[in-house]
C-alpha positions in Angstrom: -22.9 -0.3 -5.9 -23.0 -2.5 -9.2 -22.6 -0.5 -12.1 -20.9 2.4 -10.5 -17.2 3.5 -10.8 -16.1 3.6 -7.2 -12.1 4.0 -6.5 -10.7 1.9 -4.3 -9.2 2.5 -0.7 -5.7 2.3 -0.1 -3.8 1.6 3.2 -0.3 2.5 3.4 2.2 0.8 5.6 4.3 3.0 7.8 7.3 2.1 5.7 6.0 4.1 3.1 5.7 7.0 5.7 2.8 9.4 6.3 3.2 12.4 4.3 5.3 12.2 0.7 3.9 9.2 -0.2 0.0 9.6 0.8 -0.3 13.0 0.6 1.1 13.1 -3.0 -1.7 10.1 -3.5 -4.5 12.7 -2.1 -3.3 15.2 -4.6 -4.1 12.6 -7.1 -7.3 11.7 -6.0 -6.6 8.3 -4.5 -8.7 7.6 -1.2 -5.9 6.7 1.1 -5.5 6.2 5.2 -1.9 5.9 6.5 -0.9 3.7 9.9 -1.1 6.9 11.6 -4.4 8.3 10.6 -5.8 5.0 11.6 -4.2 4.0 14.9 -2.3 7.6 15.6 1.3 8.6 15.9 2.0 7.0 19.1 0.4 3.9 18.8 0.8 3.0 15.2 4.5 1.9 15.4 3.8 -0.4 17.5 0.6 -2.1 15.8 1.9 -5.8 14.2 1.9 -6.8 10.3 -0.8 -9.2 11.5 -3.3 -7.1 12.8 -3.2 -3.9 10.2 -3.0 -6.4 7.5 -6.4 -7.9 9.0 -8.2 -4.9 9.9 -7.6 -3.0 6.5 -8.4 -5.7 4.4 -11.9 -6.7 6.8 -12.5 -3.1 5.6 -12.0 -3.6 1.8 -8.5 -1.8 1.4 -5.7 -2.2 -0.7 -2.0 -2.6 0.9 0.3 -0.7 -0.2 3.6 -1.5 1.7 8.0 -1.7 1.3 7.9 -4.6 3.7 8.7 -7.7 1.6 9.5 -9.8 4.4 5.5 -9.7 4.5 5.5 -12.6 1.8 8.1 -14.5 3.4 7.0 -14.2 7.3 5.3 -17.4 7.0 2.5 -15.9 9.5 2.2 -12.8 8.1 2.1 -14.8 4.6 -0.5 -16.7 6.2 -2.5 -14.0 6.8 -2.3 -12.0 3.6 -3.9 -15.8 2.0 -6.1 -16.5 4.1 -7.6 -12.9 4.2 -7.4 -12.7 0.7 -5.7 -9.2 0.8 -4.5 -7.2 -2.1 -1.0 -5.7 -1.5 1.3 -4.0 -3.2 5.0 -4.0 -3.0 7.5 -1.6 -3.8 10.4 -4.1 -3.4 13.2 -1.7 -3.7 14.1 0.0 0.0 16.2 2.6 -1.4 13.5 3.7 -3.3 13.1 7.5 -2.2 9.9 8.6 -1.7 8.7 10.8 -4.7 10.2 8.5 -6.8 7.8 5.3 -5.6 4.6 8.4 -5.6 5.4 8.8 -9.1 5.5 5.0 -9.7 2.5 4.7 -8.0 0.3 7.3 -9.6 2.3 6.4 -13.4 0.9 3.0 -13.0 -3.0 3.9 -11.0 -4.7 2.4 -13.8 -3.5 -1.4 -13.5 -3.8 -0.5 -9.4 -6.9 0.3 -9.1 -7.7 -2.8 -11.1 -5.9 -4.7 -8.9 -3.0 -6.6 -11.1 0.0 -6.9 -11.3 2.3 -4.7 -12.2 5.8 -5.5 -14.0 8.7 -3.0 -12.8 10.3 -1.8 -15.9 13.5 0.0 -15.0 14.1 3.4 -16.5 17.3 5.7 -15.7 15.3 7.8 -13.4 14.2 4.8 -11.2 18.1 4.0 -10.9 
């Protein structure tokens, strides 16, 4: 695939939900798979950090996630290292939802490139 343009895959964490947020991504073109397309409704609320974190990075996905206790679980640390995965944090919980999609899809270009993003507060983030 050298040479080509491809967009990368997002997976989003349940704490980012599984319509606002990925839907609104859709509408923007991203190619995105929530916890519950991937595992179903039941069964994806109970599916550890460890083992999504794994699976959608063995499968070449970005993270997109609320959960900063990732970074300081030192397993589920462990695991984002050693599988070299590339998440994303939106580290404020009160966040609503259509505020983080517009966030996300005002700042696609450094995403899809994979760096990091600096939050700059505006008055419609507060």
């Amino acid at each position: 695939m050298r040479g080509r343009d491809v967009s990368p895959r997002f997976f989003v964490d349940r704490n980012l939900g599984s319509v606002i947020i990925p839907d609104g991504l859709r509408s923007a073109g991203w190619d995105v798979t929530t916890m519950d397309d991937r595992y179903g409704v039941d069964v994806s609320q109970s599916v550890s950090d460890v083992d999504w974190i794994r699976e959608a990075t063995q499968r070449g996905e970005f993270l997109l996630t609320k959960d900063v206790r990732i970074a300081r679980n030192p397993v589920e640390a462990r695991i984002v290292h050693m599988c070299d995965a590339r998440v994303f944090t939106i580290t404020n919980q009160r966040i609503p939802a259509p505020t983080a999609l517009e966030w996300l899809v005002r700042h696609q270009a450094a995403i899809f490139v994979g760096r990091h993003v600096p939050i700059r507060r505006s008055s419609s983030d507060l």
